[in-house]
PAVO-803888 format. One record per residue (C-alpha): residue in one letter; z, y, x. Coordinates in pm, whole numbers, padded with zeros to 5 digits, always signed. Example, Ala and Ser with C-alpha at 12.3 -4.5 7.8 and 13.67 -1.06 7.14 Angstrom:
a+00780-00450+01230 s+00714-00106+01367 
// end
This chain:
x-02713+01367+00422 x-02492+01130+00275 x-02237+01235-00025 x-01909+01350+00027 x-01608+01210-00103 x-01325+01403-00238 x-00934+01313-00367 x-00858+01500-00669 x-00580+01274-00852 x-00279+01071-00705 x-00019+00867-00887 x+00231+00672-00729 x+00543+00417-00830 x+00747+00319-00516 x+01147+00250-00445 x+01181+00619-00349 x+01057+00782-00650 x+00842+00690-00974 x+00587+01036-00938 x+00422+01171-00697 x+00654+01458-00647 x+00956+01254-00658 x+00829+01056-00362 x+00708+01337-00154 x+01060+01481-00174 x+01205+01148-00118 x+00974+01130+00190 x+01060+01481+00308 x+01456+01437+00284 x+01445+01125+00440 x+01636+00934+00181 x+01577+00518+00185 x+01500+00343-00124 x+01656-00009+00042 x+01934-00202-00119 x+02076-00581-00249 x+01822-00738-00439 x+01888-00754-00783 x+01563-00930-00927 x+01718-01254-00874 x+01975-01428-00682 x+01973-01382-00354 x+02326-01448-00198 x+02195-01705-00019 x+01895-01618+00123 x+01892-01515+00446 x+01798-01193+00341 x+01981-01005+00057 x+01768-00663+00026 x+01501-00500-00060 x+01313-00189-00170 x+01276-00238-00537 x+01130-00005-00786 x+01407+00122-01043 x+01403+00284-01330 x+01016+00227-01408 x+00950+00260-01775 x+00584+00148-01908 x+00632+00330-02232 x+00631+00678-02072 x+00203+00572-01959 x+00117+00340-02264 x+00118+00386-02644 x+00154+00023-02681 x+00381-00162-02402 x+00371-00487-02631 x-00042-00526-02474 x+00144-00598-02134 x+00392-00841-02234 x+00301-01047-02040 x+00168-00886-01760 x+00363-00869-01401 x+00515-00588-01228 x+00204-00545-01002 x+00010-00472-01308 x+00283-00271-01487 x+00286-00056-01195 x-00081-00030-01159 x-00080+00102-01530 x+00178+00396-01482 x+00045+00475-01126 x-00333+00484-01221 x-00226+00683-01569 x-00065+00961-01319 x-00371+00960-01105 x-00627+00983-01435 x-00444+01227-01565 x-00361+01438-01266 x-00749+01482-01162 x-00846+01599-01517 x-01140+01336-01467 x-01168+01211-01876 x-01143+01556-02002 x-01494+01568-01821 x-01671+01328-02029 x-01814+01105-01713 x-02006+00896-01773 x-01866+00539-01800 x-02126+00370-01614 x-02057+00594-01300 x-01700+00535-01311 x-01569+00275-01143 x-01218+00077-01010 x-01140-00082-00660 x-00809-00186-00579 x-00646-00370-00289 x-00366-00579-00569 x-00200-00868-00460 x-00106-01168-00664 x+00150-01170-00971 x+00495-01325-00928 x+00564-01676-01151 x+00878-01745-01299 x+01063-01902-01018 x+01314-02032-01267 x+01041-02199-01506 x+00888-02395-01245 x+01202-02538-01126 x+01273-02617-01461 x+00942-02794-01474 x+00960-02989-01162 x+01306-03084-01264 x+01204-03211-01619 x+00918-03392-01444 x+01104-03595-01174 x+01078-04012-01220 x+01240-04195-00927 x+01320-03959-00725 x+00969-03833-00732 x+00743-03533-00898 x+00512-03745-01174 x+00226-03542-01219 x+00190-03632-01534 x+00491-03543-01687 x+00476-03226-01467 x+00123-03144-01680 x+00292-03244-01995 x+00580-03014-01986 x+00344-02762-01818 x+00103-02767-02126 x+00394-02742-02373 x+00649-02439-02165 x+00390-02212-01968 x+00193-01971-02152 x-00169-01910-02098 x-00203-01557-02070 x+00099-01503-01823 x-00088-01790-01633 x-00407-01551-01637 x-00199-01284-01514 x-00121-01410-01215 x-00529-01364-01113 x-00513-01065-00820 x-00838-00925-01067 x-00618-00851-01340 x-00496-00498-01259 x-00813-00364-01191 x-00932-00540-01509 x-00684-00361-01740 x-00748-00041-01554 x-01076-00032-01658 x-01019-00152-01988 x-00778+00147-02035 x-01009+00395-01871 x-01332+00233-01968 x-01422+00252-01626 x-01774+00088-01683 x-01881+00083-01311 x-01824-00141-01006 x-01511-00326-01063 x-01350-00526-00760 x-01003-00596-00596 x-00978-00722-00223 x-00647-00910-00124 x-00643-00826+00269 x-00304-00831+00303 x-00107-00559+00414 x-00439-00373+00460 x-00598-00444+00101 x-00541-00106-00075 x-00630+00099+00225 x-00962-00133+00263 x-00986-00092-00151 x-00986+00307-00061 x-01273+00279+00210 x-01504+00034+00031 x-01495+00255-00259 x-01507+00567-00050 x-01863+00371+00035 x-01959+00300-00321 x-01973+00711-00410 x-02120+00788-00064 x-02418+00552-00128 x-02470+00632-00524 x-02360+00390-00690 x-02026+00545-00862 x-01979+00924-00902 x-01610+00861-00921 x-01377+00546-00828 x-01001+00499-00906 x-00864+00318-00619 x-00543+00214-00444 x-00319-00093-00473 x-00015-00218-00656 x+00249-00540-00538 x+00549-00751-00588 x+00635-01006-00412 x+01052-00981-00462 x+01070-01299-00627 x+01197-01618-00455 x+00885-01703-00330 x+00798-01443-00154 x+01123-01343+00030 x+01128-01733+00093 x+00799-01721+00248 x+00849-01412+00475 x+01179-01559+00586 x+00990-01825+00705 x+00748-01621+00968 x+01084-01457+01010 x+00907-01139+00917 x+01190-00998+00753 x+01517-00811+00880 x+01829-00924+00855 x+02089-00658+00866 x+02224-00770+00528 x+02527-00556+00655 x+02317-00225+00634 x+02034-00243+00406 x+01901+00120+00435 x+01914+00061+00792 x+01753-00238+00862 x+01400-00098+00826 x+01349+00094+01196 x+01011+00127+01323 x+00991+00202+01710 x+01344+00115+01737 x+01471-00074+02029 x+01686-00258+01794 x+01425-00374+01524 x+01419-00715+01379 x+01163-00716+01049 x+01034-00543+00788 x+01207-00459+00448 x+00985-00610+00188 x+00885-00340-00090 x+00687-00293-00419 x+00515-00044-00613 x+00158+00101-00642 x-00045+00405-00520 x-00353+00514-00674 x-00628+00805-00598 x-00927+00907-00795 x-01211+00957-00549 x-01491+01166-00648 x-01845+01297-00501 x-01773+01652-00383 x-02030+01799-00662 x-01915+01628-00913 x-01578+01733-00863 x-01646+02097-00804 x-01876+02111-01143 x-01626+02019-01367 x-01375+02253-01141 x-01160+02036-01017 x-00874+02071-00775 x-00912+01889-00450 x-00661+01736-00236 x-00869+01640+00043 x-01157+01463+00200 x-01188+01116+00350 x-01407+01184+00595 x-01338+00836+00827 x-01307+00476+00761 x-01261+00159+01005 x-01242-00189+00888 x-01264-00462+01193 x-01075-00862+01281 x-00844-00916+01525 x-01051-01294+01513 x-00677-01397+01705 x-00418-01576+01459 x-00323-01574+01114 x+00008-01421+01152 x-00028-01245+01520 x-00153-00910+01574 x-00389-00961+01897 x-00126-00866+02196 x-00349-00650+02334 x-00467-00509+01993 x-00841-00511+02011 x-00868-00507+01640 x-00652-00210+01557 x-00828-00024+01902 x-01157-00097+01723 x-01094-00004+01415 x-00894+00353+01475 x-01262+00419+01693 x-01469+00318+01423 x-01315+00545+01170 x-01292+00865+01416 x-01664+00749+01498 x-01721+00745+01085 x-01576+01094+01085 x-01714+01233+01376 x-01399+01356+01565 x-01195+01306+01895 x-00857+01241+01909 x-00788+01609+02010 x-00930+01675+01627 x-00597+01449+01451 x-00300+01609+01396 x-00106+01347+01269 x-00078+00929+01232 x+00095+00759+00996 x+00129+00438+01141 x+00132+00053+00997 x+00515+00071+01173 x+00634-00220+00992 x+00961-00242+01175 x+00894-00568+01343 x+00904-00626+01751 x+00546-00701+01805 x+00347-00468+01533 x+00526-00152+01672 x+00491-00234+02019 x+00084-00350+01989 x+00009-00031+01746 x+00149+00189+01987 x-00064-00008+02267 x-00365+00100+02022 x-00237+00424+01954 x-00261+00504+02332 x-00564+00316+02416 x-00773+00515+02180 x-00624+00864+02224 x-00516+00842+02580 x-00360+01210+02650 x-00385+01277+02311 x-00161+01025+02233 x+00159+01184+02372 x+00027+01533+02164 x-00050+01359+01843 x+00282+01299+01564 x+00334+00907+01430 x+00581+00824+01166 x+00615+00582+00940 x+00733+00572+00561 x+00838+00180+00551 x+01141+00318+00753 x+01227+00469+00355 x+01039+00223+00119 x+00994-00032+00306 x+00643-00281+00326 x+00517-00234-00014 x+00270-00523+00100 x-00093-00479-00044 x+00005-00181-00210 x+00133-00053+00163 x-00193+00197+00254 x-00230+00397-00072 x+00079+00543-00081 x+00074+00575+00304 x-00307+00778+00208 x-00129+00960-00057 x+00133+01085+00195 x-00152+01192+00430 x-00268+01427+00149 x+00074+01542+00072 x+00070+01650+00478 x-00194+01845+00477 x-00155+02005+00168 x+00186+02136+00226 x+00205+02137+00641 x+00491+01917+00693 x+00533+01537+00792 x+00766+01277+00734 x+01003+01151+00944 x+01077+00784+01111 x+01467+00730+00952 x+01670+00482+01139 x+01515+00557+01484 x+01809+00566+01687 x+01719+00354+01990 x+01394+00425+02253 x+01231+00143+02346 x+00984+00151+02625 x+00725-00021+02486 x+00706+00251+02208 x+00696+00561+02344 x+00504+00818+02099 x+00682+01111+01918 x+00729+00918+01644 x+00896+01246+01420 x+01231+01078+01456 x+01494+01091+01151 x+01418+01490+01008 x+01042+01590+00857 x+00854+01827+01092 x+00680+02131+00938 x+00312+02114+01129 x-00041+02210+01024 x-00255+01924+00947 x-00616+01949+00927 x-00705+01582+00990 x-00471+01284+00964 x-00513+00905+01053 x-00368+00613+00842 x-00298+00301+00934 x-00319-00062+00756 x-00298-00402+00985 x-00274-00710+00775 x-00155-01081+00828 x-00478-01253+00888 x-00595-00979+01125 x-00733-00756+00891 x-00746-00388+01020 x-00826-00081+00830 x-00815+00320+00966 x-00888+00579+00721 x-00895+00930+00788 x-00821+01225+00555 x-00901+01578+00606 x-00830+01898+00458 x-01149+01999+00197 x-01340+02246+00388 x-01630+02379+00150 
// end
């Protein structure tokens, strides 16, 4: 029999709250966490918003902020996130041992100074041109080695254990929008074959800097209803025209169910089901007909050993743009047939937006939250049918229902697919 894996901490930092609790409510009242981008400039972008985390304030999780000077918001948000989760599941107070604790985290990249490197290409222009060398010159004497090493995806996961003295398996996938929801089912994996007793996972991101919000513009990803920020992000809408790029982390301390009920501790849930497949297609299209995200939703039920009849609730990718909402709801349907028209969907980007790598662990976190307190969150902004997408997607108000078993879902540029599936702890 293999082990079973239990939730018994959560921590989150998003643009809708900087707790746990402060999310959930957000979540439940339906109140968005979208607005003008104030990170840096962006009058003349063609998009102005965001959901940015505000507020935040390292010093309330570390005795010494100075050790993250120069660290990134991804990894200052991993910090005060993972610190909620450690200290919500009681897990050091249990004297674990270090060698069977372990961190996996889907973190994406750290932002550079958009400003600096201008500064440097500028300095290092001869003739119209970019000379390398002086590039390297005034590169060596104005960047700063450690913020340089900071920018390494590892580095969260490589303070968190360093904080936690996490001694065990120590890894970070970068799958996109899917990473910390495939960081959550590979470590799930780790405890059910032996090798951990307990894993902190999850994911943290920030990629509202110039770069990024360049870059998304680009694949024209990103909405553009600069006249309403907190409605611009509208999953299932008719009317949708991009995501709402987001930040934050979510992180969960996974345990084996025995060692979790030996040291007596509380239990949020189970995951019971996880799917990880390709769409094999293109680099920045979901398959039209959605083969990967069909594939993976039946792996994971298969991993769990239920039918759709047995899933109470979805909480979808729903990024908000015209293809992703229209495919997932293709995939929703093709793997729950009847079901499908029975079965809840919503989606929290409608509120925090795409919180990118970091996307699926607060997404898992709100699965908990549902079936621990019987209510789900609504889709905000859905104002609009459109044909294509044509689910109860839990529009604008929470629902109060009974979840036993709910499905989570993580699609990422690339192809990348992940389906977990949480259920309530049944001993």
């Amino acid at each position: 029999m293999r082990r079973r894996v239990v939730v018994t901490g959560m921590g989150a930092i998003t643009p809708i709250g900087n707790t746990v609790d402060e999310m959930w409510k957000s979540l439940q009242e339906g109140k968005s966490g979208i607005g003008s981008i104030t990170h840096f400039d962006a009058s003349h972008f063609p998009t102005k918003f965001a959901a940015e985390v505000r507020g935040f304030d390292l010093g309330k999780y570390v005795d010494d902020a100075k050790r993250f000077e120069f660290s990134g918001r991804n990894i200052r948000f991993a910090v005060g996130a993972a610190k909620q989760a450690i200290d919500d599941s009681g897990l050091l107070q249990s004297k674990i041992d270090p060698a069977q604790f372990g961190v996996y985290l889907g973190a994406g990249e750290g932002q550079q100074d958009f400003h600096l490197v201008m500064g440097l290409i500028a300095q290092s222009q001869r003739d119209g041109q970019v000379d390398l060398e002086l590039f390297t010159r005034a590169g060596l004497q104005r960047l700063h080695a450690q913020t340089e090493l900071e920018q390494e995806p590892n580095m969260p996961a490589g303070h968190l254990a360093g904080l936690f003295d996490a001694q065990g398996p120590n890894l970070n996938c970068l799958t996109a929008c899917a990473a910390s929801s495939q960081a959550i089912g590979e470590a799930t994996e780790i405890i059910r074959r032996g090798d951990a007793d307990a894993m902190l996972s999850g994911g943290a991101h920030s990629m509202i800097h110039p770069f990024g919000v360049t870059g998304f513009n680009l694949l024209t990803a990103l909405s553009t209803h600069n006249e309403d920020p907190q409605g611009a992000s509208r999953p299932f809408d008719r009317d949708r025209d991009g995501f709402v790029l987001g930040e934050g982390a979510g992180m969960v301390v996974l345990e084996e169910l025995e060692h979790a009920r030996k040291r007596g501790a509380r239990i949020y849930g189970e995951i019971v089901g996880y799917g990880s497949t390709a769409d094999a297609y293109r680099i920045t299209d979901i398959h039209p007909e959605g083969r990967g995200a069909v594939a993976c939703i039946r792996m994971a039920m298969r991993d769990a050993g239920v039918n759709p009849e047995d899933i109470q609730y979805i909480n979808a990718h729903g990024t908000s743009t015209e293809v992703n909402d229209k495919v997932e709801t293709s995939a929703i349907r093709q793997t729950f047939g009847e079901a499908a028209y029975k079965t809840p969907v919503s989606s929290i980007k409608s509120m925090m937006g795409h919180l990118i790598a970091a996307a699926g662990s607060v997404e898992a976190i709100t699965c908990l939250l549902c079936i621990r307190d019987g209510l789900v969150p609504p889709t905000i902004n859905y104002q609009t049918p459109d044909p294509d997408c044509d689910l109860d997607y839990i529009p604008n108000v929470a629902r109060n229902l009974k979840v036993r078993r709910a499905l989570s879902n993580s699609f990422g540029f690339g192809g990348q697919n992940v389906s977990l599936i949480f259920s309530e702890y049944v001993a």
